[in-house]
C-alpha positions, 0 to 999 in steps of 0.5 A: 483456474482463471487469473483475477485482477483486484481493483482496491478503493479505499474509504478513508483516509487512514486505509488510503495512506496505508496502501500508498505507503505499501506501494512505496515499500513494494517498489522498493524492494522490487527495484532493491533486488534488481540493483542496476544503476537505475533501479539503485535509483528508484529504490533511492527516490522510494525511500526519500518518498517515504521519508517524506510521506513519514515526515508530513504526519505521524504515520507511527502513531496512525499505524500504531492505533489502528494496530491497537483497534485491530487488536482489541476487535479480533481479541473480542472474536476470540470468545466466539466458538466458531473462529479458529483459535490457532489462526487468530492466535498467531494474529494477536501475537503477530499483531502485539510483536509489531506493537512492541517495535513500533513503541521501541522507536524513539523519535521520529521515524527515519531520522537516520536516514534524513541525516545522510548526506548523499540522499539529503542532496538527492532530495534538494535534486529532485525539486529541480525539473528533469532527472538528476545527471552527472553533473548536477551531483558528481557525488551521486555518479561515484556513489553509482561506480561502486560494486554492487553488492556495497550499493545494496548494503547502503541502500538497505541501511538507509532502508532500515528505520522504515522496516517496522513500519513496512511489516506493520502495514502489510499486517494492517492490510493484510488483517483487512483484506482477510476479513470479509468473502467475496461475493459474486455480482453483476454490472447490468451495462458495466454499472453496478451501485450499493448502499453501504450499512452505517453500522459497519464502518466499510473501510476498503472495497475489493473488485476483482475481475477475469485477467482477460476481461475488457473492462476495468472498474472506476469506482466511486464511494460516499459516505452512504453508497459506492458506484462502479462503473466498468469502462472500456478502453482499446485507444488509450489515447481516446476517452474511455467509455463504459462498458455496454454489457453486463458484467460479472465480477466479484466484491469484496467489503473489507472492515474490522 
């Protein structure tokens, strides 16, 4: 089976911060298991991201009412014959437990985290261009000279008010990603457009192409169409151009 790259647009600004946020989680974790100093680092600058992505809006709230949407329109699909019972079954509970721990927290959403001295001075570090060195922060190096596996133990901790809403957007995604099937079409001359129904409210676009192909789309979306242009780039530092040939890929219209 050939390897397939996805491409993702989203269409709104909710599903767009979602997937932000998700990138940052993902980084995180990635960085937290390799834990040099310098992925200590990034996994540190991941969580002050989304400390403050998390402190810029109420995200908890946004996360908890699309939550909720998902709930009420997967709970109505339960009525139709045709759907696996024991699947979407395991989604509403899924979906009702992440609830629950988004409401049991009090507060704003990583307040415990905020209050933490050493990343309080990483944050006011970083407004300064160029990379925090030694001396800018000695509290930092020591902090660095620590075992490992203590490091880890307080990068998890400071981690740990961000958790619920790491396992609430992946659920999110998750739900939307899975809710629509691919189907195969083509880019006459690496460009491809489609009208989008106003009665379905289309709320991410998926493209996925052969891991091995030339091409990588660029997509652009309204409120009545979305466009792809496939574009082909053997010189990165040379403007990109679109790709001359048909192309085949597979789309995906995400919405629930």
């Amino acid at each position: 089976m050939t390897d397939n790259h996805i491409y993702e647009q989203p269409l709104n600004e909710k599903v767009r911060a979602f997937l932000r946020l998700e990138k940052l989680f993902q980084q995180y974790s990635f960085h937290l298991q390799h834990g040099s100093d310098w992925n200590n680092r990034v996994a540190i600058g991941s969580i002050l991201e989304i400390l403050a992505f998390t402190t810029r809006s109420d995200i908890k709230l946004e996360i908890l009412k699309e939550l909720e949407r998902q709930h009420t329109r997967l709970d109505r699909l339960s009525k139709r014959p045709q759907i696996d019972q024991t699947q979407l079954s395991s989604v509403l509970k899924n979906i009702q437990k992440r609830i629950g721990e988004l409401q049991a927290i009090k507060g704003q959403v990583g307040q415990e985290s905020k209050n933490v001295e050493l990343l309080a001075a990483i944050a006011q570090k970083n407004s300064v261009p160029g990379c925090i060195c030694d001396f800018d922060l000695p509290a930092l190096k020591h902090w660095l000279t620590l075992p490992k596996d203590k490091r880890k133990k307080n990068i998890e901790k400071w981690f740990q008010p961000f958790s619920h809403l790491d396992r609430s957007v992946q659920l999110i995604l998750d739900v939307l990603r899975h809710s629509a099937e691919n189907t195969d079409e083509v880019a006459p001359h690496g460009f491809f457009q489609k009208s989008l129904d106003t009665n379905q409210a289309i709320q991410l676009l998926r493209i996925s192409i052969p891991a091995n192909g030339l091409c990588y789309p660029e997509i652009s979306a309204g409120k009545h169409r979305f466009s792809v242009r496939f574009m082909k780039n053997d010189n990165p530092s040379q403007r990109p151009e679109q790709c001359k040939e048909d192309v085949n890929f597979k789309l995906m219209m995400c919405s629930i």
